[in-house]
C-alpha positions as CSV (number, residue, x, y, z in Angstrom):
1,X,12.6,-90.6,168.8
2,X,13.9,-91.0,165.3
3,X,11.7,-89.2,162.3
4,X,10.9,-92.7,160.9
5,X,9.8,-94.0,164.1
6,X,8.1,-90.5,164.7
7,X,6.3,-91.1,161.7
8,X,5.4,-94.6,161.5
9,X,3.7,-93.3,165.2
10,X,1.5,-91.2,164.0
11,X,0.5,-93.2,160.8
12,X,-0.4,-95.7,163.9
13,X,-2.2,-93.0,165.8
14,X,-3.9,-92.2,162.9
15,X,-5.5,-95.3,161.9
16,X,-6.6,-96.0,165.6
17,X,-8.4,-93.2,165.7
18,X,-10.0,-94.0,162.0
19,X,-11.1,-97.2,163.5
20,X,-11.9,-95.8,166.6
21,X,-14.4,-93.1,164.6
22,X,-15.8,-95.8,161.7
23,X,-16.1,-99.2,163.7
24,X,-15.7,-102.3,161.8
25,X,-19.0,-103.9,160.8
26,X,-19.4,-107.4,163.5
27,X,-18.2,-110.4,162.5
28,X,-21.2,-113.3,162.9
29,X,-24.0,-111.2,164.6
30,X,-26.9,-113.2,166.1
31,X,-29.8,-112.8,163.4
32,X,-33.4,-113.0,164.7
33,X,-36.2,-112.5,162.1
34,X,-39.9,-111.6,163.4
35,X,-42.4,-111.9,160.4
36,X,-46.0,-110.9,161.1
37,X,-48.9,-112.8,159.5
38,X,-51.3,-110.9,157.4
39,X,-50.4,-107.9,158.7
40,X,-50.5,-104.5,156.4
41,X,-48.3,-101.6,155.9
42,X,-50.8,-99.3,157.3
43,X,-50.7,-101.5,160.6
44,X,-46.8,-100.5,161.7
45,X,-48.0,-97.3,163.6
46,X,-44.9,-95.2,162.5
47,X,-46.2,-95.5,158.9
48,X,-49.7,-94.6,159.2
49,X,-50.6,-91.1,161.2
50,X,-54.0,-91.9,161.6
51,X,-53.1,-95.7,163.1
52,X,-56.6,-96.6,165.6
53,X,-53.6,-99.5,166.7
54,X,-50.7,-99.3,169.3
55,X,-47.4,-100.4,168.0
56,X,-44.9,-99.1,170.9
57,X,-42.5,-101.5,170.6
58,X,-42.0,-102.0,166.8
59,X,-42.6,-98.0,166.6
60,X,-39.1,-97.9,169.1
61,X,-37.6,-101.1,166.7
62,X,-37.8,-98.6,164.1
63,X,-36.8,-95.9,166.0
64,X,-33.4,-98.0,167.2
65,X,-33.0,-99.1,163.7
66,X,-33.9,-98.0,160.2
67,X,-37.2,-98.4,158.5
68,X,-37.9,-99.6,154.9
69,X,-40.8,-98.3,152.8
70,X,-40.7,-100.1,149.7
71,X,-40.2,-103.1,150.9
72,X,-42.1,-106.2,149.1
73,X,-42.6,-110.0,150.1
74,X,-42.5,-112.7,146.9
75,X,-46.0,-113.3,147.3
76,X,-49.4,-111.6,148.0
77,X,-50.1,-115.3,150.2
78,X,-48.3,-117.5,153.0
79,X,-46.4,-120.3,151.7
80,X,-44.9,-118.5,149.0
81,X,-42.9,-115.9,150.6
82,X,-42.0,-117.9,153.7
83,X,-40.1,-120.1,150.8
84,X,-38.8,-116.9,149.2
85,X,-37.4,-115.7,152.1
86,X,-35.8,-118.9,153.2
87,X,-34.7,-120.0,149.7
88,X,-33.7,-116.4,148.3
89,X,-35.6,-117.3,145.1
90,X,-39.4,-116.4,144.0
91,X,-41.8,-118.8,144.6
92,X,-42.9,-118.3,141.3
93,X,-40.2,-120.3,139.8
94,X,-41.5,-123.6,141.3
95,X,-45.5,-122.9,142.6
96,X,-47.8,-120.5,143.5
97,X,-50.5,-121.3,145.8
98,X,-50.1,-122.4,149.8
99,X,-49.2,-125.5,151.1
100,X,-52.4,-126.8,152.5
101,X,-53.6,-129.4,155.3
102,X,-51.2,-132.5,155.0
103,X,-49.0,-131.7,151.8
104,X,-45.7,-132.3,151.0
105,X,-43.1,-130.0,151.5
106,X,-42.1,-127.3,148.9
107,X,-38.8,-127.0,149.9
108,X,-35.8,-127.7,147.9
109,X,-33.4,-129.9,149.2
110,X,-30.8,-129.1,146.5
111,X,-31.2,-125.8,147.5
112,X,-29.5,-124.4,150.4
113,X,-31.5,-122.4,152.8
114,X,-31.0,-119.7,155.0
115,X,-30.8,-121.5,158.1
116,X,-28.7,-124.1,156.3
117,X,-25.9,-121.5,155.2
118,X,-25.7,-120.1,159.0
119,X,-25.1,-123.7,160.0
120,X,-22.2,-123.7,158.0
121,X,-21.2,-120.7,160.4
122,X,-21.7,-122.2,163.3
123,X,-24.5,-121.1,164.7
124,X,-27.5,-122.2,166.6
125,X,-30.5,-122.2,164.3
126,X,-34.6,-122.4,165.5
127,X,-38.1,-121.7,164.0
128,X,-40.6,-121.3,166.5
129,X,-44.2,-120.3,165.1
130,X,-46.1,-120.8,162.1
131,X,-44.0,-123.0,159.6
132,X,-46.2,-123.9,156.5
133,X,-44.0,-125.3,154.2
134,X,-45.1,-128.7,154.6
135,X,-43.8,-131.9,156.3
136,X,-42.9,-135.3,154.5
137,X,-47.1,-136.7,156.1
138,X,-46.9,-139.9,154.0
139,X,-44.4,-141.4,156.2
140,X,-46.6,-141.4,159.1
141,X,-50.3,-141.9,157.2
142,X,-52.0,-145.4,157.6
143,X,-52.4,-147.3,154.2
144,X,-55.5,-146.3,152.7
145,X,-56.9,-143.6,154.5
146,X,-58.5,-141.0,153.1
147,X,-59.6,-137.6,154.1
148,X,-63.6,-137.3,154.0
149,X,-65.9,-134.3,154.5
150,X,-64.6,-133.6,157.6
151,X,-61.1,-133.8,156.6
152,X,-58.8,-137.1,158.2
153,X,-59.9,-138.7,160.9
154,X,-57.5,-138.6,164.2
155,X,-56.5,-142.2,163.3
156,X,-55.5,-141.8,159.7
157,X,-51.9,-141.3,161.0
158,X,-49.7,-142.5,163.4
159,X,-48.5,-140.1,165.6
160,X,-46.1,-141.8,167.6
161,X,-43.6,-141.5,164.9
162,X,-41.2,-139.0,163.5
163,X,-42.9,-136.8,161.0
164,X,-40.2,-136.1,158.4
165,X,-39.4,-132.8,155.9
166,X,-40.0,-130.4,158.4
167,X,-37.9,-127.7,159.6
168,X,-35.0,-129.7,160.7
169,X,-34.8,-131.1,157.2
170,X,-33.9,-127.8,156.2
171,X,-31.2,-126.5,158.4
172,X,-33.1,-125.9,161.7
173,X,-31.7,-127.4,164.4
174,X,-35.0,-126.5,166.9
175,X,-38.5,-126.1,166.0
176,X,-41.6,-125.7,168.2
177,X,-44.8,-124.7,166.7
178,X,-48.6,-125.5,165.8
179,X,-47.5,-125.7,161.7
180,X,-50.3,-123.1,160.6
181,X,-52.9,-121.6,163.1
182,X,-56.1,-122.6,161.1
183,X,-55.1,-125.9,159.8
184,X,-55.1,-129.9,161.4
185,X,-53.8,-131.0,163.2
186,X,-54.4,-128.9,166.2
187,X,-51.6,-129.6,168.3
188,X,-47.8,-128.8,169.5
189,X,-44.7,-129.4,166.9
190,X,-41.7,-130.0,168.8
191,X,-38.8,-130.9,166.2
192,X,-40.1,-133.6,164.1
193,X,-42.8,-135.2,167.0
194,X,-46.1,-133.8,168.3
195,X,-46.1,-133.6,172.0
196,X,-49.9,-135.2,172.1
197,X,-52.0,-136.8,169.3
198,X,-54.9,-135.8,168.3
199,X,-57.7,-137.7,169.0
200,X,-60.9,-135.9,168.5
201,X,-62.0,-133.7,165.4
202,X,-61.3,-129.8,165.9
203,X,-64.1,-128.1,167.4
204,X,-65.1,-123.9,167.3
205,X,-66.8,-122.7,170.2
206,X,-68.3,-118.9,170.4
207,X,-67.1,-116.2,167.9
208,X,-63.6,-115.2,167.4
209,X,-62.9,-111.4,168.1
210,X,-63.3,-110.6,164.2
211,X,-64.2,-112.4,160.9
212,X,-64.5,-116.6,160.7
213,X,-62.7,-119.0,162.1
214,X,-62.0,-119.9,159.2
215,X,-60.3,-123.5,160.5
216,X,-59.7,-126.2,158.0
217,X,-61.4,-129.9,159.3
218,X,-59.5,-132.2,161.0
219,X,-57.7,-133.7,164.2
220,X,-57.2,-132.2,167.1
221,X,-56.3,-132.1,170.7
222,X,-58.6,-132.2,172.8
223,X,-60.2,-128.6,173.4
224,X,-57.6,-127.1,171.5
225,X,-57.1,-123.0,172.3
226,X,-56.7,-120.9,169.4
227,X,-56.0,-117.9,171.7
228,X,-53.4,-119.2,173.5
229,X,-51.0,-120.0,170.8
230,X,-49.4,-117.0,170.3
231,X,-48.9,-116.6,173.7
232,X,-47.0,-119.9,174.4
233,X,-44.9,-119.0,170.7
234,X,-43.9,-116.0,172.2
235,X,-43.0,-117.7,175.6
236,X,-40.7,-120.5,174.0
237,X,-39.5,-118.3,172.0
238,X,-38.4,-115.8,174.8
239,X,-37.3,-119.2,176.8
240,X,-34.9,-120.1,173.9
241,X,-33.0,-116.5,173.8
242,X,-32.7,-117.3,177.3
243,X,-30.6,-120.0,176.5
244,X,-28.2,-118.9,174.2
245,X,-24.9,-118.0,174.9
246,X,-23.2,-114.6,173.7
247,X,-20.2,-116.3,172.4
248,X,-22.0,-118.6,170.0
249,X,-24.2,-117.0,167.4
250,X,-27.6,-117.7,166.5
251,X,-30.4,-117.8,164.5
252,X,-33.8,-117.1,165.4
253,X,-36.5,-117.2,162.9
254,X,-40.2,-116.6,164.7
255,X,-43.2,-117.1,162.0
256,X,-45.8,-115.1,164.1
257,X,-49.6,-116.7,163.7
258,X,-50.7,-113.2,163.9
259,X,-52.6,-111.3,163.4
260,X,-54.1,-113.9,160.8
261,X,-57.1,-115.4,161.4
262,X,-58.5,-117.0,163.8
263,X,-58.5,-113.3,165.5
264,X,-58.4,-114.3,168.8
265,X,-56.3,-111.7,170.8
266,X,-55.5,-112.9,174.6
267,X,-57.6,-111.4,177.6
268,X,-55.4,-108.6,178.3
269,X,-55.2,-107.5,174.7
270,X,-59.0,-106.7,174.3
271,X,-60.0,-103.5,174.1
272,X,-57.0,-102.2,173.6
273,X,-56.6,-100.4,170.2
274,X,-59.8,-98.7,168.4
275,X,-59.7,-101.1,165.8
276,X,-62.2,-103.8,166.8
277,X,-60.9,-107.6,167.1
278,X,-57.6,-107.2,164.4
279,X,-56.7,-103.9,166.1
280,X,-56.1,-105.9,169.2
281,X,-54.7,-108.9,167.8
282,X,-52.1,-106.3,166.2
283,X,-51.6,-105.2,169.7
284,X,-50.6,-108.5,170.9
285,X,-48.3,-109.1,168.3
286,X,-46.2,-105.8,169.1
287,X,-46.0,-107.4,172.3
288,X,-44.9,-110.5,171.2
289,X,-42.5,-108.7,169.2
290,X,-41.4,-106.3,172.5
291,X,-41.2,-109.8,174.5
292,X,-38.6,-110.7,172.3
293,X,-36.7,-107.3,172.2
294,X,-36.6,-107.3,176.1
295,X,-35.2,-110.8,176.1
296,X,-32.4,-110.0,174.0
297,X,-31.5,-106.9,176.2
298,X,-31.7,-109.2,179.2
299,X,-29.6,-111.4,177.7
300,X,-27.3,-109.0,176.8
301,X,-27.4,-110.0,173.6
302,X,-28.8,-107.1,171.7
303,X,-25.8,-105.3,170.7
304,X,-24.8,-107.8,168.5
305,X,-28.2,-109.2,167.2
306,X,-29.5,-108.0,163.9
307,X,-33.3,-107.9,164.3
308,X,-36.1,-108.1,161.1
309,X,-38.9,-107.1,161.8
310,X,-41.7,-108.0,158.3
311,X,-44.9,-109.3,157.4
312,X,-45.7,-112.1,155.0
313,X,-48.2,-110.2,153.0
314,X,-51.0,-107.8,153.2
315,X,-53.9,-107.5,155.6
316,X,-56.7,-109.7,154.7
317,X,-60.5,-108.7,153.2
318,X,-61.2,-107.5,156.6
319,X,-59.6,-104.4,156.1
320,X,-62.2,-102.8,154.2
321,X,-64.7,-103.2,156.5
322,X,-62.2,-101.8,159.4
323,X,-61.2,-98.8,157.1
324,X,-65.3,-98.6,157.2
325,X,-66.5,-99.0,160.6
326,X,-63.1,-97.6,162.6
327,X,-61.3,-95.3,159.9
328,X,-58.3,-97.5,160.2
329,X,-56.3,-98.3,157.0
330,X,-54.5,-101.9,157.6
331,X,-52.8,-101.2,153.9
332,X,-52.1,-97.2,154.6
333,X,-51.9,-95.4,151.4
334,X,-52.0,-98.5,149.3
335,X,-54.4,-99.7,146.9
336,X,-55.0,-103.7,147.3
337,X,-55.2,-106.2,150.2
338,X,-53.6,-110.1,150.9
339,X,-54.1,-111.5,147.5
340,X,-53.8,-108.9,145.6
341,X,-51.3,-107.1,142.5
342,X,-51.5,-103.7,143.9
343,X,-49.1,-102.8,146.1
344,X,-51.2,-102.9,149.2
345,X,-50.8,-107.2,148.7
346,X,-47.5,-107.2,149.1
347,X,-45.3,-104.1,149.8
348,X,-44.9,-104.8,153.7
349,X,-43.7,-103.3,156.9
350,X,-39.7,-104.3,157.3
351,X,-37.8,-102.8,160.1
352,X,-33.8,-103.5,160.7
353,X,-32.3,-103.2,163.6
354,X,-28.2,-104.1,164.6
355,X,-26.5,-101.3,167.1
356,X,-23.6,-99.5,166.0
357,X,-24.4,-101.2,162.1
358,X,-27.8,-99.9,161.0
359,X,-28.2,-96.0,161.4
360,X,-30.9,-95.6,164.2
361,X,-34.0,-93.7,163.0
362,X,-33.5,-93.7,159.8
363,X,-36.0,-94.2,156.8
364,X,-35.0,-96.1,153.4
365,X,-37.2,-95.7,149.9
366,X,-35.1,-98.3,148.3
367,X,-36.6,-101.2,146.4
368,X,-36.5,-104.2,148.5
369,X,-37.6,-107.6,148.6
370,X,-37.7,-110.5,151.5
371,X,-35.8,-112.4,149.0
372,X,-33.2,-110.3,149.4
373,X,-32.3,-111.5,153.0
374,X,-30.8,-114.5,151.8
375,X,-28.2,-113.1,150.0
376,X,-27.4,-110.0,152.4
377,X,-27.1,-112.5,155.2
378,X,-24.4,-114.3,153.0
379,X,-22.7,-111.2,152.7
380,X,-22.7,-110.4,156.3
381,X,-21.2,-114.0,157.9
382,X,-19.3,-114.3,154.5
383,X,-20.8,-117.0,152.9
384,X,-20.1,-117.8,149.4
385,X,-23.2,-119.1,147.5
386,X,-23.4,-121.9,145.6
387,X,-24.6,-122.0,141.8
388,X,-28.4,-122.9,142.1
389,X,-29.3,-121.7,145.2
390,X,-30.1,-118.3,146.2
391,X,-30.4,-116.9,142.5
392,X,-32.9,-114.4,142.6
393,X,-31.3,-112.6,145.8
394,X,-29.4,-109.4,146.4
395,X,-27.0,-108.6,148.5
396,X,-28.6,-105.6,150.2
397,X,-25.6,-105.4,152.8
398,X,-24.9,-101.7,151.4
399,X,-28.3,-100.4,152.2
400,X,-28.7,-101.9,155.4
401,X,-25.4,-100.1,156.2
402,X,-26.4,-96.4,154.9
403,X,-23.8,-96.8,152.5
404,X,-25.3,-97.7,148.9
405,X,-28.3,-97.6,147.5
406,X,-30.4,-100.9,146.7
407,X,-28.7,-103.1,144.8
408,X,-32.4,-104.2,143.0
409,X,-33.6,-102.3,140.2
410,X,-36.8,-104.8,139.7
411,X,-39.4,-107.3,141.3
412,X,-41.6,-109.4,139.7
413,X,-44.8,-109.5,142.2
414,X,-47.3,-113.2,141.3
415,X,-50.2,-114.7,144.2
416,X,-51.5,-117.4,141.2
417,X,-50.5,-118.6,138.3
418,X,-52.7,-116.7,136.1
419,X,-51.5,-113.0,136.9
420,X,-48.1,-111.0,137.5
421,X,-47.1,-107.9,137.8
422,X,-43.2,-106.3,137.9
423,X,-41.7,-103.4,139.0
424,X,-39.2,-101.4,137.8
425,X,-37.5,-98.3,139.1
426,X,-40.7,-95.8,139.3
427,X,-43.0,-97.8,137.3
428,X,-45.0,-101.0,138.0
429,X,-47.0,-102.8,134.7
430,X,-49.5,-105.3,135.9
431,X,-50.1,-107.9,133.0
432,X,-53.6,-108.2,133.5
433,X,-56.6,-106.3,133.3
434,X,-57.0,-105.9,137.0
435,X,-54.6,-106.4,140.0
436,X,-57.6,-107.3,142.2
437,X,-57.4,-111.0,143.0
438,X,-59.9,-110.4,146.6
439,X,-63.2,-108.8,145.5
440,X,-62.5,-104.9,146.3
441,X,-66.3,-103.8,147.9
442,X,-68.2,-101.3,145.5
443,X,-68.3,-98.7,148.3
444,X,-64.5,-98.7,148.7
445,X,-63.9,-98.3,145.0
446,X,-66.4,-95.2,145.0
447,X,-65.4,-93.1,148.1
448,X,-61.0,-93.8,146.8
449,X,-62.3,-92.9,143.5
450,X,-60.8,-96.4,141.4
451,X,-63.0,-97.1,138.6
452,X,-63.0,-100.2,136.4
453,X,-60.2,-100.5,133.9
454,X,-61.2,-100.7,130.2
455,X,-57.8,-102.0,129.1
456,X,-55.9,-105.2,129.4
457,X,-53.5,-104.3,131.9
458,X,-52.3,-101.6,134.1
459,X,-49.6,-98.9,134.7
460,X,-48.6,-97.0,137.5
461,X,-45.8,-94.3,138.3
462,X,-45.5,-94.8,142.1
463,X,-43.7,-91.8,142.4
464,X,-46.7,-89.8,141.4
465,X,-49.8,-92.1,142.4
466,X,-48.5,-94.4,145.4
467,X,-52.7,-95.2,145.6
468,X,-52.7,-96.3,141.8
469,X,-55.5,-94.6,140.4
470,X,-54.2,-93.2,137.6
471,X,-53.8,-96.2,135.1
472,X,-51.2,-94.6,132.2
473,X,-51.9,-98.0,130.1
474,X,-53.2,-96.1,127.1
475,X,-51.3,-93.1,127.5
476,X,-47.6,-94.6,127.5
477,X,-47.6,-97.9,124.9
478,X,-43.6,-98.0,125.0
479,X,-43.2,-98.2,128.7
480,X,-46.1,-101.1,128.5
481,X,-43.6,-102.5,126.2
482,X,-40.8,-101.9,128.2
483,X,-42.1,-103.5,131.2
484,X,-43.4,-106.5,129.4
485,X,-40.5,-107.3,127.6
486,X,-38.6,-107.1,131.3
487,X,-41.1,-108.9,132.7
488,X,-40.9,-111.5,130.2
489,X,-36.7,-111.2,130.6
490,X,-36.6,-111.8,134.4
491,X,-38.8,-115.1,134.3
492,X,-37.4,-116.3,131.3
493,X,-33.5,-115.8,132.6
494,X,-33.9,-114.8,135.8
495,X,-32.2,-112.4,137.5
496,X,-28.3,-111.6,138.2
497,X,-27.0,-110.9,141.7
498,X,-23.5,-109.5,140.7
């Protein structure tokens, strides 16, 4: 062999072996995202030590993939960061509060969304769960009915037609769902139809397993089961991975209704953590999340899936009286609960999972937000996005990968229109006097040791005093400045992704 030939062989060797030893990152990976309802960052049992609740299967998600612990959702409350997350932009910008019984949608629809950019892609996109982002109701409402005490009446609509401005408005191309576990109507979504009208007001019978029922009036099916909606989610869900075919891609996003109330785990579930009705509810939703897992792997579809495991927000109220009566802490080392400015409203579990991408059992501090997954999805199927969509979102590609840190530097955390807080590096300044929007219980307050805060805001180094107890307010007047001026920057301008 001549030396030129010689040579150019070994420069070939060389880089086959290169690839061999760094492989390239997948090319349109199926993406399946699994967000919790309510649940805290104390509830993922990998997190919390002292965990009363069995999480085997997210605890092994983690352990296949790499875990996040600064991770934060848009909002401290549902609607919001379910249109963060789909919109890559804070809710803030346009609302605050939650869709409720029979509004509108919030949705943009001169904004893409994240289901709408995979289309472009090709692939096959579903929601199956919890949706609460409204639905366009005035097309199928009677003239001049009105909701009374008891909310609408079962024939204030009729439900033998399409109900637009739901998820296949917005890039879906399958939905199936009950809309949002507490409120009417109480029936099955499939696509834009119900698969039976309601025809009797909802009715509760008994006690769920912890808390209120805390359902909103209004039609229903006939003897409607609140207990047996997460298990038919995670069934159809299951069904439609089954379905799928390894040389298309898909999309998968599954809204759990759990562990938000009504807590109502199934049968099988009770009794099976130490941490009374939620504690088992949790339980069932690492099944449902494990349900899913095993599908993919039957599938063969899990090598090239990327999995998300989050929550929406923080536990609910009920977690003081469960760190009480069963020494389990549903917000871990946090201060704060759903609702809430402290961390413990909205810094949630997120788990990341994609073989041979994402380094298996590893654990990421970087500064995150569910916004974020708009833009790092871009990145990953190569989707350029367009000017007004998308514009609070960063392309966290790098740190999914182990190769970068977090492309954030700051988050601006809001659950009403009267308080925000924002983050930066180290620091967090919340802009007013307290970060407690759900009534904190004296006794809690007294055994952690918070007392009330004299001044008109609050700051934090999180390196130091992850619980936030130690309010620096008074103590550091030019960071206070510093953070309000940024604070005041980011919703003024808004953020820059490049």
């Amino acid at each position: 062999m001549k030396p030129c030939f010689l040579a150019m062989a070994m420069i070939l060797v060389s880089f086959s072996r290169l690839a061999a030893a760094e492989p390239a990152t997948p090319a349109r990976p199926n993406i399946v995202i699994l967000l919790a309802d309510d649940m805290g960052f104390g509830d993922l049992g990998v997190q919390n030590p002292d965990s009363k609740i069995p999480t085997p299967n997210l605890d092994r998600l983690a352990k296949e993939g790499t875990r996040f612990t600064d991770a934060h959702s848009s909002s401290g409350v549902c609607t919001p960061s379910r249109y963060a997350l789909l919109h890559g932009r804070f809710h803030w910008r346009k609302f605050h509060g939650i869709v409720n019984s029979f509004d509108q949608t919030v949705l943009d629809k001169d904004r893409v969304t994240l289901p709408g950019l995979l289309k472009t892609k090709g692939y096959r996109t579903a929601c199956i769960g919890k949706w609460h982002l409204g639905w366009d109701w005035k097309a199928i409402q009677k003239p001049g009915t009105k909701p009374g005490a008891g909310g609408y009446s079962p024939d204030a609509f009729d439900w033998s037609k399409p109900i637009p401005g739901g998820p296949l408005a917005f890039g879906f191309d399958y939905y199936f769902g009950d809309d949002v576990p507490n409120f009417p109507p109480y029936t099955w979504f499939e696509n834009d139809r119900v698969l039976a009208a309601p025809t009797v007001a909802v009715m509760t019978r008994g006690k769920p397993a912890e808390g209120a029922w805390e359902a909103r009036p209004g039609p229903s099916v006939k003897d409607w089961d609140f207990a047996a909606v997460m298990p038919k989610l995670t069934q159809r869900a299951v069904e439609w991975i089954g379905k799928q075919k390894a040389e298309e891609p898909f999309f998968l996003y599954f809204p759990f209704t759990s562990p938000h109330a009504p807590i109502v785990p199934a049968k099988e579930f009770v009794g099976t953590s130490k941490a009374n009705g939620y504690g088992d509810y949790m339980a069932q939703t690492d099944w449902a999340a494990g349900e899913v897992l095993k599908a993919l792997e039957k599938h063969g579809l899990d090598k090239n899936t990327l999995v998300i495991f989050s929550s929406d927000n923080g536990p609910e109220r009920y977690a003081y009286d469960r760190v009480k009566n069963h020494q389990h802490r549903s917000m871990g080392p946090l201060r704060g609960v759903k609702r809430d400015l402290w961390e413990g409203g909205h810094r949630v579990p997120l788990v990341a999972r994609w073989p041979g991408a994402i380094a298996a059992g590893a654990v990421s501090d970087g500064l995150v937000s569910q916004v974020d997954v708009f833009a790092t999805v871009a990145a990953i199927v190569g989707y350029d996005i367009p000017a007004g969509s998308g514009e609070d979102s960063y392309n966290q590609l790098p740190l999914l990968l182990g190769k970068a840190k977090s492309a954030r530097d700051a988050i601006v955390h809001n659950t009403n229109a009267n308080g925000y807080a924002v983050r930066s590096g180290d620091w967090v300044y919340v802009d007013v006097k307290t970060g407690s929007v759900t009534p904190v219980p004296a006794w809690f307050n007294e055994t952690n040791g918070y007392k009330d805060n004299p001044h008109p805001g609050e700051l934090y180094n999180l390196r130091d005093d992850l619980a936030e107890k130690n309010n620096l307010y008074a103590e550091k007047p030019e960071k206070v400045a510093e953070m309000k001026a940024l604070l005041a920057k980011i919703r003024a301008r808004g953020q820059v992704r490049w």
